[in-house]
C-alpha positions as CSV (number, residue, x, y, z in Angstrom):
1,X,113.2,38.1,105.0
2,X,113.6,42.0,105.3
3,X,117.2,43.4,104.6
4,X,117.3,44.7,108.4
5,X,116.4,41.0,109.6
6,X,119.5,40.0,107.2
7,X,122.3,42.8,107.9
8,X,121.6,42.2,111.8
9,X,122.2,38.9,111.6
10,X,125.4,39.2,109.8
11,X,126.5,41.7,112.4
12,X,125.8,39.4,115.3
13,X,128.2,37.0,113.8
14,X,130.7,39.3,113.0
15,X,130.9,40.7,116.5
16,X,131.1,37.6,118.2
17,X,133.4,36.1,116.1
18,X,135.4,39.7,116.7
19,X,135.0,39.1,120.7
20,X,136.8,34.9,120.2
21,X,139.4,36.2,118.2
22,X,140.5,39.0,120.4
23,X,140.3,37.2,123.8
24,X,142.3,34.6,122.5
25,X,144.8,37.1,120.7
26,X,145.0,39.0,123.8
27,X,146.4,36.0,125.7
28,X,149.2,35.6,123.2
29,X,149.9,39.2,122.9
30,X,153.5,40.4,123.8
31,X,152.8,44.3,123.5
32,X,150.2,46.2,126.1
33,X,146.9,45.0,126.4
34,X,145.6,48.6,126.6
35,X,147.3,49.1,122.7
36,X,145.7,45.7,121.1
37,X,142.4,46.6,122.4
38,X,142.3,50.3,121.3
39,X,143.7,48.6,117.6
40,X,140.7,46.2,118.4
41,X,138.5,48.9,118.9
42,X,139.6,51.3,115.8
43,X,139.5,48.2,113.5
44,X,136.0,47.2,114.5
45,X,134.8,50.7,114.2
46,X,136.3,51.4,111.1
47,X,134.5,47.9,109.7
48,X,131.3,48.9,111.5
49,X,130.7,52.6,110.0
50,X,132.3,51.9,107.3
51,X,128.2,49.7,106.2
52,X,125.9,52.2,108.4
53,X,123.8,54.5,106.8
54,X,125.9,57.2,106.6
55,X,128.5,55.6,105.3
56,X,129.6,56.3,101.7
57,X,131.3,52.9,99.5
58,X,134.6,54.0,100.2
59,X,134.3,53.7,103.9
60,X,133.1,50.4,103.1
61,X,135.9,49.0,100.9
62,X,138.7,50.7,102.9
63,X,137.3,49.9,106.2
64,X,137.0,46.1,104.6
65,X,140.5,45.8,103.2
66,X,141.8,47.8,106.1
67,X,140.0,45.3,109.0
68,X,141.3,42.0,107.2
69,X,145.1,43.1,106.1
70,X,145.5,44.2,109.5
71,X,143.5,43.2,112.6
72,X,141.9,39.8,111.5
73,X,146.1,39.4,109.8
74,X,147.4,40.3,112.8
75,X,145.2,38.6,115.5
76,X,145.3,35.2,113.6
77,X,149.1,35.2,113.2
78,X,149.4,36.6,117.1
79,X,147.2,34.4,118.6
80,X,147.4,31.1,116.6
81,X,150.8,31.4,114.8
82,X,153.5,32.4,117.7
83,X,153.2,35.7,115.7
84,X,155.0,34.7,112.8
85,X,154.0,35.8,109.4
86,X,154.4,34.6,105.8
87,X,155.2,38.2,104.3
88,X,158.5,39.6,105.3
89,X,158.8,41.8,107.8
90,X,161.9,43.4,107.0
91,X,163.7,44.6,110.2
92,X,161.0,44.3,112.7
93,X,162.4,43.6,116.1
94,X,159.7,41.9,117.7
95,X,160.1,43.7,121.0
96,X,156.8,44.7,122.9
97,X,157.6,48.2,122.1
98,X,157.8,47.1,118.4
99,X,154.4,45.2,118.7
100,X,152.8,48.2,120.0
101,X,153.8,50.9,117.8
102,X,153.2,49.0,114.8
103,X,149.6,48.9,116.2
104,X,149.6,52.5,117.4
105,X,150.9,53.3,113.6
106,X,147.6,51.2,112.0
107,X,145.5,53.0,115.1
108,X,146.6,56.4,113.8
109,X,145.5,56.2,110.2
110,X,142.0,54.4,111.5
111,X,141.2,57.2,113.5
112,X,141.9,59.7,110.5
113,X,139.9,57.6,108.4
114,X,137.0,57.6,111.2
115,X,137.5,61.4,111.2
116,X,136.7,61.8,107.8
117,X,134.2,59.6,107.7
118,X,132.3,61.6,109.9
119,X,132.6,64.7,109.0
120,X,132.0,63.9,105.4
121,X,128.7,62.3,106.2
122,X,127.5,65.5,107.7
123,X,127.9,67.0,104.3
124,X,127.3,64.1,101.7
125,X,125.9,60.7,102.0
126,X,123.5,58.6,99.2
127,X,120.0,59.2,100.1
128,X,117.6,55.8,101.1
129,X,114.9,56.4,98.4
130,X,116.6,55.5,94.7
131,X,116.8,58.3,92.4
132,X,115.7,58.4,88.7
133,X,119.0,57.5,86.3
134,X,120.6,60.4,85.2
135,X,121.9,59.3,82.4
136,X,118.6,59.4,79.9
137,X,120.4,59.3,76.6
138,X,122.5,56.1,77.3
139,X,119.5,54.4,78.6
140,X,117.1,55.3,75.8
141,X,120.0,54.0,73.6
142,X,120.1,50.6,76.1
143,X,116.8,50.6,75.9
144,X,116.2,50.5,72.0
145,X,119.7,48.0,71.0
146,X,119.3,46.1,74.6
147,X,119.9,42.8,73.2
148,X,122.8,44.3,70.7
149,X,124.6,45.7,73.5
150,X,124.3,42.6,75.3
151,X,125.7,40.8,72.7
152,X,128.4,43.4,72.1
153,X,129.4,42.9,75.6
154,X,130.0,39.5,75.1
155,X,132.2,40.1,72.0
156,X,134.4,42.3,73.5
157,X,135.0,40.7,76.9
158,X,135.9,37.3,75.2
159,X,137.9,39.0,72.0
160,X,139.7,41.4,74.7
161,X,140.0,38.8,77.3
162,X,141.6,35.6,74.7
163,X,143.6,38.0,72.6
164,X,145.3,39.3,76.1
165,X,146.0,35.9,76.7
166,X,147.3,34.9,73.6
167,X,149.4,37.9,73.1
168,X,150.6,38.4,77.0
169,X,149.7,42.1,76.6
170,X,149.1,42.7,80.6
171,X,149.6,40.1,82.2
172,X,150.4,40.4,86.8
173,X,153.6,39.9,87.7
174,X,154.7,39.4,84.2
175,X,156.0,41.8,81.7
176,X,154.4,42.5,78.8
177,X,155.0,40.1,76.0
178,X,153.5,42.1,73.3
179,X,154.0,46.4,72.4
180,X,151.1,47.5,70.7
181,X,150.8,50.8,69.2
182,X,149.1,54.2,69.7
183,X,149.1,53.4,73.4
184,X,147.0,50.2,73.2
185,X,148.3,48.2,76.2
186,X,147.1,51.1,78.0
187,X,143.5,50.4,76.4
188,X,143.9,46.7,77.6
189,X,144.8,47.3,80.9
190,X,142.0,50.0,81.4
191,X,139.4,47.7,80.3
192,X,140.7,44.3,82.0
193,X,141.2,46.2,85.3
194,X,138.3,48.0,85.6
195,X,136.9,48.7,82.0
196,X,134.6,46.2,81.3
197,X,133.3,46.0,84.8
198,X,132.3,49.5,84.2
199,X,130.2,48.9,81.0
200,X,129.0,46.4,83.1
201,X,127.7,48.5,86.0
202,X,126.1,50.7,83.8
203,X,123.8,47.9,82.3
204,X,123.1,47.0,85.7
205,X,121.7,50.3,86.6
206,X,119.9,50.2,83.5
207,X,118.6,47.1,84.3
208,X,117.2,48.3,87.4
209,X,115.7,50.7,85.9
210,X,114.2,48.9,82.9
211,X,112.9,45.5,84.8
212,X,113.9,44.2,88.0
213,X,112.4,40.6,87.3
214,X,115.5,40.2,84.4
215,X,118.4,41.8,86.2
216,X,120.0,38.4,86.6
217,X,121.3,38.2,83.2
218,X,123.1,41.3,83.3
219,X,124.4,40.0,87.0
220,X,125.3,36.9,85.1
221,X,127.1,38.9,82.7
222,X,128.9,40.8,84.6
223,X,130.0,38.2,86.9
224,X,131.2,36.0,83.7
225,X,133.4,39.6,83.2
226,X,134.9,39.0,86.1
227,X,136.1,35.4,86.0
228,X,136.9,36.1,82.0
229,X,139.5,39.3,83.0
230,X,140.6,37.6,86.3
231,X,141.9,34.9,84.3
232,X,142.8,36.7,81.3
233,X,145.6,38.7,83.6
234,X,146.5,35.8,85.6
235,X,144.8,38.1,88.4
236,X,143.3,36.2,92.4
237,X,141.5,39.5,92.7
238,X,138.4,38.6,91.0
239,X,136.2,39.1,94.3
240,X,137.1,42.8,94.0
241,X,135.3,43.7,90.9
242,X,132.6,41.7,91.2
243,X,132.1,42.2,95.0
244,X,131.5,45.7,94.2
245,X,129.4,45.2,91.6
246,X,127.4,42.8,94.1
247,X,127.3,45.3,97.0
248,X,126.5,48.2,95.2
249,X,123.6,46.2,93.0
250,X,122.4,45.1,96.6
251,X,122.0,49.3,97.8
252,X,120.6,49.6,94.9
253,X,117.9,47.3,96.4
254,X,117.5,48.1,99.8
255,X,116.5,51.4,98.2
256,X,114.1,49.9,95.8
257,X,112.7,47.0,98.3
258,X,112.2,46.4,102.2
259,X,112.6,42.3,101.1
260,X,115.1,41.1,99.9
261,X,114.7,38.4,97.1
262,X,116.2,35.2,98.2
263,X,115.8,33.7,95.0
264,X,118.2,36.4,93.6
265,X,120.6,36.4,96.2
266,X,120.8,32.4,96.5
267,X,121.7,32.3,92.8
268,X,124.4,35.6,92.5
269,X,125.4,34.1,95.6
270,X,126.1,30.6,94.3
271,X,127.2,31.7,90.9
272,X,129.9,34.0,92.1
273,X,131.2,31.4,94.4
274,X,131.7,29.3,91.7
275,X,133.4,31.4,89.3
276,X,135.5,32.8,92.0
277,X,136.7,29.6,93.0
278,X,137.4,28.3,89.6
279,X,139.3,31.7,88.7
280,X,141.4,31.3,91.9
281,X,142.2,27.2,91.1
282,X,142.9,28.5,87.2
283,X,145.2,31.6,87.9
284,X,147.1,29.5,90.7
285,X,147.6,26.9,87.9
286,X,148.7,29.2,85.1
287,X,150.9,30.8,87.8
288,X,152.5,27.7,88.9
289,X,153.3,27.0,85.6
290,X,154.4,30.3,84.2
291,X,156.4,31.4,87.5
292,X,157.7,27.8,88.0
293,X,156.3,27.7,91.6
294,X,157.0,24.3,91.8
295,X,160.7,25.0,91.9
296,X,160.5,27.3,94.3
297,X,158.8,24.5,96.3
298,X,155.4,26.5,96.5
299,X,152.3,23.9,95.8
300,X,149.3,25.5,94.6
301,X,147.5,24.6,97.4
302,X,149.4,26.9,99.3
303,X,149.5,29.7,96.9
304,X,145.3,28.9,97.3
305,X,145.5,29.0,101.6
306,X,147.5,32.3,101.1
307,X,144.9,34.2,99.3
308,X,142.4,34.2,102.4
309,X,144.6,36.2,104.6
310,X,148.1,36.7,104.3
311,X,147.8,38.1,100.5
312,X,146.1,41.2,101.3
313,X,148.1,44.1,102.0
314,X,148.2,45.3,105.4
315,X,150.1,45.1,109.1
316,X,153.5,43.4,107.7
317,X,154.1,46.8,105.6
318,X,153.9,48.4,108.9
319,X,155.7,46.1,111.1
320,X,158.8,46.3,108.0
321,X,158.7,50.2,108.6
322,X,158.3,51.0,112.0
323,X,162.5,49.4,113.0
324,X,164.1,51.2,110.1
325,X,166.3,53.6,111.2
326,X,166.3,55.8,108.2
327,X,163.3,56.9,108.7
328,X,162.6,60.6,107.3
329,X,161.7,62.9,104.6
330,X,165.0,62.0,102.9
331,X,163.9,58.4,102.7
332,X,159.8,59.8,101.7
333,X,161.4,61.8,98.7
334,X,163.9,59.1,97.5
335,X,160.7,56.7,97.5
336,X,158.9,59.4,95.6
337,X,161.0,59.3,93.1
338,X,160.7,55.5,92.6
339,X,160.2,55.2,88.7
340,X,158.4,51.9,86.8
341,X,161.4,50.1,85.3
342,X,160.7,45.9,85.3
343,X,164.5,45.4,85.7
344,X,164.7,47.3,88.6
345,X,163.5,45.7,92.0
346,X,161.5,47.8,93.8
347,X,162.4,50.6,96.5
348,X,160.1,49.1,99.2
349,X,162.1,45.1,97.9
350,X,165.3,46.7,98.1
351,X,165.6,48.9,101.5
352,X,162.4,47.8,104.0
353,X,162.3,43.4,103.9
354,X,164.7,40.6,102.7
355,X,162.7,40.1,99.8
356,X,162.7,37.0,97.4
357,X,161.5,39.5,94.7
358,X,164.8,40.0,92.0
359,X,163.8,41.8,88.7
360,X,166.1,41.1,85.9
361,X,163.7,41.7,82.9
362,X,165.9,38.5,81.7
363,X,163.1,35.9,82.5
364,X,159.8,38.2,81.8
365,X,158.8,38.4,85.3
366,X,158.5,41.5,87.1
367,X,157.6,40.8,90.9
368,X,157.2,43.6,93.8
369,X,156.1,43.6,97.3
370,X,153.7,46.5,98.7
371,X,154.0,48.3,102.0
372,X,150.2,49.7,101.7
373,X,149.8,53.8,102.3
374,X,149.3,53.1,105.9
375,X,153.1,52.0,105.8
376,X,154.0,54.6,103.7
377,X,152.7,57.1,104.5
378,X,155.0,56.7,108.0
379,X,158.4,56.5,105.9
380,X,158.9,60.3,107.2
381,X,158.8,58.5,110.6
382,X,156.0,61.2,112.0
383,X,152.5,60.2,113.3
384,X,151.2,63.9,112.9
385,X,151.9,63.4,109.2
386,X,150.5,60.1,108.5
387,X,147.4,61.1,110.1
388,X,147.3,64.5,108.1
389,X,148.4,62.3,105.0
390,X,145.4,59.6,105.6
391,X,142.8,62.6,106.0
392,X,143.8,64.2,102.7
393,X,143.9,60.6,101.0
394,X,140.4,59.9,102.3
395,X,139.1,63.5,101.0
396,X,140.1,62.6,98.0
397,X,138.5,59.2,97.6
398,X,135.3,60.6,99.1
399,X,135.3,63.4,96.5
400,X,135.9,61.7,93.5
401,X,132.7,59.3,94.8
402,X,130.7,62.5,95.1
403,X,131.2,63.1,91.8
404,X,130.7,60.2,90.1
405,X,127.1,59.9,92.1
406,X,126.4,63.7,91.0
407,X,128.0,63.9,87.2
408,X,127.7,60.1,85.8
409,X,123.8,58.9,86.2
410,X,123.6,59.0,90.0
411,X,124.6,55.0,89.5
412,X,125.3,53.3,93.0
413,X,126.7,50.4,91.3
414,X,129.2,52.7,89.4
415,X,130.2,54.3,92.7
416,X,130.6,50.8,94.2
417,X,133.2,50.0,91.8
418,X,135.2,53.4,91.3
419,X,135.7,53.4,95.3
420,X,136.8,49.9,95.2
421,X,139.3,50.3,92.8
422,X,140.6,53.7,94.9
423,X,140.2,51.8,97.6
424,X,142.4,48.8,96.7
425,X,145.3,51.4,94.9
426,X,145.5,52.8,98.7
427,X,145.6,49.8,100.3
428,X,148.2,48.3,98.1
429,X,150.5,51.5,97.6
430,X,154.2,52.3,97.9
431,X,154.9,51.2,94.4
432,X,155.9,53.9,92.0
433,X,153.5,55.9,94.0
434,X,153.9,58.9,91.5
435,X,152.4,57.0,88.7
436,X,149.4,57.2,90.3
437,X,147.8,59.8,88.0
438,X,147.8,56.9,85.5
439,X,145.1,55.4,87.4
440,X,143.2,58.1,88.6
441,X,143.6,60.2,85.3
442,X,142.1,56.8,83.8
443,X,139.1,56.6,86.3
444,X,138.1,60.6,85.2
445,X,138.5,59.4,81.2
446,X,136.0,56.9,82.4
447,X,133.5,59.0,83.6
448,X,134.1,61.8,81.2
449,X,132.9,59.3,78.5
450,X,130.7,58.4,79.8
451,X,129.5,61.8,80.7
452,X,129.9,62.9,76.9
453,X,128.6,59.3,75.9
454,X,125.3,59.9,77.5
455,X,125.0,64.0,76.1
456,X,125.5,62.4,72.7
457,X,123.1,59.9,72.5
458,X,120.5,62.5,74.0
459,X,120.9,64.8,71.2
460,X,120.8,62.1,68.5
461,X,117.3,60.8,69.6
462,X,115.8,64.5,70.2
463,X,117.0,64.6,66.9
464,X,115.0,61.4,65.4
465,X,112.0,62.2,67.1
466,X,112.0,65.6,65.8
């Protein structure tokens, strides 16, 4: 089967199953039809253009995260659910007028997000033949210690991955058992997060590169990366690493061949399946048991029903917004100022939604609800400056891709991965939103060293074979 025979198919399905779910969300909806179907509209564009040619990986993962927390969210709840949602919505009226700005507030930042997407691809997108890696002193290094680096791989996901475990050194929604020094949580986090995956991407490119016919055990790898950190930091999110990895390994082979290999796909398929669901069933367990869940009267089965659509960041922050009537820059700057303190419940917990989210520090949790950027990003209360907002947000994201294609091996899997985790922090913002250096400064360190990595291990075999 070719990939155009494939991606076809997949949008045929998508678009009908788009066309059922609005007609029958439409018939429920309270607001004006003219505003769901313009939301419709943005959403599906946004999803759409976000996997056409011109389209960089951050348009993909936005425009993903984006479609599901909001329109497929909001269009199941509407038009099977009364409208009722699991998330808080804080203040939310529930008025028509209510309905429909909350989806002319989502509408606004998809059409700054379309903007950028196409004026961006007028000026950058990944070309369709594959490009020779850029990176020629890490991959003679790969290429001469393969099976060492391998193994070292190995080592240090299982050694990082238990001892995080064992020690409760980061750990979601807990906080942090053990202090290690000169700044070594910070070292855990970075590779459990996003770290390792990045090692991993690397190999995969390398792979590529090296022999397509064996690129399953780095996938394999990679994918056992996934489940091992996942688990490791009681984290549901393990589709989010690896789906990049997946997605950006399968451009890497649209590039390379007009067939896809069923054989390939049938088994990274399968495998990731598998690990994801046994990561989601193990995390949902270790929560229950750390978080006392079953207290609370929340079975894991429904912590496990949640994950497919109401855990994903998206129209609630919004709808918890739009009512408040403090809306303004006073409120923008005082949640600017919003420092990391695990005894503190959050800004968003405290003044947007009646929250079951109490931080004490007593207990070791440390809980928080997000509002998402779209949400706030409208705290000023202005549409002109959440569209103005979203636009420089999405210049950002499409930069820092640019430069990890041009500076860091011209690695499409890499790329995959850097504008999912951008992606993600802007879909699930509004939480100490200043820290967010940390996680970008983090992302350039990763590239940097790589950068330096790669320069080093050129000169030290020029030097040998001289």
């Amino acid at each position: 089967m070719r990939w155009e025979v494939l991606i076809k198919s997949v949008w045929l399905v998508v678009f009908a199953l788009i066309a059922v779910l609005a007609c029958c969300a439409l018939v429920e909806y309270q607001g004006s039809a003219w505003v769901y179907l313009l939301f419709t509209a943005l959403s599906t564009a946004l999803l759409f253009f976000g996997f056409d040619r011109g389209a960089i990986f951050f348009d993909a993962f936005i425009g993903a995260l984006l479609w599901i927390g909001f329109w497929l969210k909001f269009s199941v709840r509407v038009a099977f659910m009364e409208g009722v949602f699991m998330v808080p919505v804080g203040s939310f009226e529930g008025t028509p007028q209510s309905w429909d700005q909350a989806l002319l507030v989502a509408s606004c930042a998809f059409a700054a997000l379309l903007l950028v997407r196409f004026v961006r691809a007028r000026l950058f997108c990944y070309p369709q033949n594959l490009e020779q890696d850029a990176f020629p002193g890490l991959y003679a290094f790969y290429l001469r210690f393969r099976w060492l680096v391998l193994a070292g791989f190995v080592v240090l996901v299982l050694l990082v991955g238990i001892s995080n475990a064992w020690f409760g050194i980061y750990q979601r929604g807990m906080v942090a058992r053990t202090q290690l020094p000169f700044g070594l949580n910070g070292v855990y986090t970075w590779l459990l997060t996003f770290g390792l995956a990045a090692l991993a991407a690397v190999m995969l490119r390398f792979e590529f590169e090296r022999n397509r016919d064996q690129v399953w055990i780095v996938a394999t790898l990679a994918l056992l990366e996934g489940f091992v950190s996942s688990v490791s930091i009681l984290s549901r999110g393990m589709v989010l690493n690896a789906g990049a990895l997946i997605y950006g390994g399968a451009a890497l082979f649209r590039r390379i061949e007009a067939r896809l290999r069923a054989g390939l796909l049938l088994y990274v398929g399968l495998l990731f399946f598998l690990l994801f669901l046994s990561s989601m069933l193990a995390v949902n367990n270790l929560r229950s048991y750390f978080f006392d869940y079953a207290s609370l009267g929340t079975s894991v089965e429904t912590q496990t029903k949640a994950l497919f659509l109401d855990r994903w960041v998206g129209i609630e922050g919004v709808m918890s917004v739009i009512d408040k009537q403090e809306l303004g820059g006073e409120l923008f700057e005082q949640a600017l100022a919003e420092r990391f303190d695990p005894s503190v419940t959050s800004f968003y917990d405290k003044n947007f939604i009646n929250s079951y989210h109490s931080n004490t520090g007593e207990d070791g949790r440390h809980f928080i609800s997000l509002p998402g950027y779209v949400a706030f990003l409208f705290y000023p209360g202005s549409y002109l400056f959440l569209f103005a907002a979203v636009v420089v947000f999405s210049i950002f994201a499409a930069a820092l891709e640019y430069l990890t294609y041009r500076f860091v091996g011209r690695n499409l899997v890499l790329c995959a991965l850097i504008a999912q985790v951008v992606a993600y922090r802007f879909t699930s913002f509004g939480y100490v939103p200043m820290q967010s250096y940390k996680l970008f400064g983090t992302i350039a360190l990763t590239l940097l060293t790589l950068y330096v990595a790669d320069k080093l291990c050129g000169l030290l075999f020029r030097r040998t074979a001289a």
